[in-house]
N, C-alpha and C positions, 0 to 999 in steps of 0.2 A: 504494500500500500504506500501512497504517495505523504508523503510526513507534514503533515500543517506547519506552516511556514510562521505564524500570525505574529512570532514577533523579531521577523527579519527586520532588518531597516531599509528601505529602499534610498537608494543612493541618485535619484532623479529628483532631479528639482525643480528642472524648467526654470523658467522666468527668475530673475534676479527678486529674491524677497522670498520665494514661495518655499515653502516649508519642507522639509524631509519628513516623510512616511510613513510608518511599519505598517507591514504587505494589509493585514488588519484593516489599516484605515482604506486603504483603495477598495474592501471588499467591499466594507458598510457602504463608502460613497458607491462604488458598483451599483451596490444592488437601489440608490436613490434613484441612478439614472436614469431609469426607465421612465420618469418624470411624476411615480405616484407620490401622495404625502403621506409618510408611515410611521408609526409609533416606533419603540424602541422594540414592542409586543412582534408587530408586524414583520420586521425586520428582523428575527429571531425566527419567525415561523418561517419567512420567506427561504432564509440563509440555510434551514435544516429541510426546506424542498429541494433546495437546487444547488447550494455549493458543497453542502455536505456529498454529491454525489462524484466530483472531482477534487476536493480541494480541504474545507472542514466547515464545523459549522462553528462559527467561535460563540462562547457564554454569553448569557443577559450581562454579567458582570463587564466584558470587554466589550461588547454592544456601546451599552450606555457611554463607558470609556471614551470611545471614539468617538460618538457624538458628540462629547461634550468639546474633545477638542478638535475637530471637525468645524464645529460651529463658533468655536476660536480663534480659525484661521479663517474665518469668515466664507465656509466651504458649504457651507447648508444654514436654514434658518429656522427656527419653531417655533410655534406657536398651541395654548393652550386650548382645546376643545371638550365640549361637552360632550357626555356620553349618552345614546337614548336609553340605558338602561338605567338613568339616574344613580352607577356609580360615581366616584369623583370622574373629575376631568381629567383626560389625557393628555399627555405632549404628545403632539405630531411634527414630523419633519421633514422639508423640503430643500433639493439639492438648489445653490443658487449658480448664477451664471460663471463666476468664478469657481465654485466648488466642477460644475461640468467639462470647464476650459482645463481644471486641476488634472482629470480622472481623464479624458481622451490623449491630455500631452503624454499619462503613467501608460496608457493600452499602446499608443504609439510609440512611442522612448525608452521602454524603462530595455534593459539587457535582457536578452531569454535568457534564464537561468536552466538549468538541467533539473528537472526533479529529483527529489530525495529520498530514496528508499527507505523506512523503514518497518520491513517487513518482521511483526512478530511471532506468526507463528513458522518461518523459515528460519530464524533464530532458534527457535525451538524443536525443527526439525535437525538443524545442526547440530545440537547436543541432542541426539539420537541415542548417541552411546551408554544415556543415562537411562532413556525410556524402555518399557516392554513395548516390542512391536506391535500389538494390538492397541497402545495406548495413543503411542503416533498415528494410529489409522483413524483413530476416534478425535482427535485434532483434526486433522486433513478433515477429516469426513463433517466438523464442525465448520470447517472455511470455507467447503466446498459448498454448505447448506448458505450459508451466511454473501455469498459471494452471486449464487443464482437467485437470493431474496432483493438481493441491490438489483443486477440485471433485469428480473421486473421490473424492479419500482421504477428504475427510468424508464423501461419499455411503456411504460403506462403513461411515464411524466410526457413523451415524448408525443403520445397518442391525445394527451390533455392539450397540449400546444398548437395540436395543428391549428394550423387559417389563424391564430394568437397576431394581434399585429404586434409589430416589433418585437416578435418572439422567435425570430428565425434561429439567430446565432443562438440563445438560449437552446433552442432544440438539436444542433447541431453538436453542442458541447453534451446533450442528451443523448443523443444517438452515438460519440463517443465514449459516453459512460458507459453502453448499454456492452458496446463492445468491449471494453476494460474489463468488465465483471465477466463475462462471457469469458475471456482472458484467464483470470483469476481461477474460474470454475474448472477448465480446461487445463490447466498446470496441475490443479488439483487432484484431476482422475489420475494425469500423468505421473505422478509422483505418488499417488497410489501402485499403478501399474509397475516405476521401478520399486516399489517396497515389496510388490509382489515376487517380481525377478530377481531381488537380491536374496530373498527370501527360498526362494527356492535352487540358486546355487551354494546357501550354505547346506541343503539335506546331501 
């Protein structure tokens, strides 16, 4: 699996004044882009539909975070709203034109970094030498469950987006995933299959 990045520092700055980073804040603004006005709630639920599926889905705790400095750098704006359910009022928040000019120069600019492995239950396969064989199958055979339940879930996200306007690129980075976990699922039998044939040259 690909390692959440959230508190790299991005080293792009653009413009003289404008502020450095962490990968974090580009998400939150990310996900403003799209031009809706979203609570801190929204932007949580949002983040665990759709980055959680390539990337992570970060805390209510670094949510708020960023928005608060976000809207320090004068990147987004909020404002307070009434609820129809007669809970209190919510903050809501919208990306501003600087905050939008911030996040296209970071999609166009910033360096492609290479992603970062870190895979734990390949770790765990590697200390093999500690496991009984059938324990390691029951790992596998948990990633392997866990890895076609992602594969759905985008398969579905992707089938929710059709005709979505401005939801193309969202659905391509969907149909990505769908392939990735499909990936994942597929190393998994594989590596079933050598536990089988190693297994059978030690009789």
């Amino acid at each position: 699996m690909t390692e959440k990045r959230g508190d790299a520092v991005d080293t792009v700055t653009g413009e003289a004044g404008r502020p450095a980073l962490p990968a974090t804040s580009w998400a939150v603004l990310g996900l403003l882009s799209f031009g809706e006005e979203l609570s801190g709630y929204d932007l949580k639920k949002w983040s665990d539909w759709s980055l959680r599926l390539f990337y992570w889905s970060p805390s209510f705790s670094q949510i708020y975070g960023e928005l608060k400095r976000l809207e320090k750098a004068g990147y987004l704006t909020s404002r307070m709203v009434a609820q129809e359910t007669g809970n209190r009022d919510k903050r809501v928040y919208v990306i501003t034109d600087a905050g939008m000019a911030a996040v296209r120069h970071w999609a166009r600019e910033a360096p492609v970094e290479p992603p970062v492995l870190k895979h734990g239950v390949m770790l765990r396969m590697w200390l093999g030498h500690l496991l009984e064989a059938d324990r390691m199958r029951e790992v596998l055979g948990r990633h392997r469950e866990y890895a076609e339940s992602m594969r759905q879930r985008a398969e579905t996200d992707v089938e929710d987006t059709h005709g979505e306007e401005g939801w193309d690129c969202p659905a391509l980075v969907l149909k990505w995933s769908e392939r990735y976990y499909a990936a994942e699922r597929d190393l998994a039998d594989a590596m079933l299959a050598d536990l089988d044939e190693r297994d059978r040259r030690r009789l």
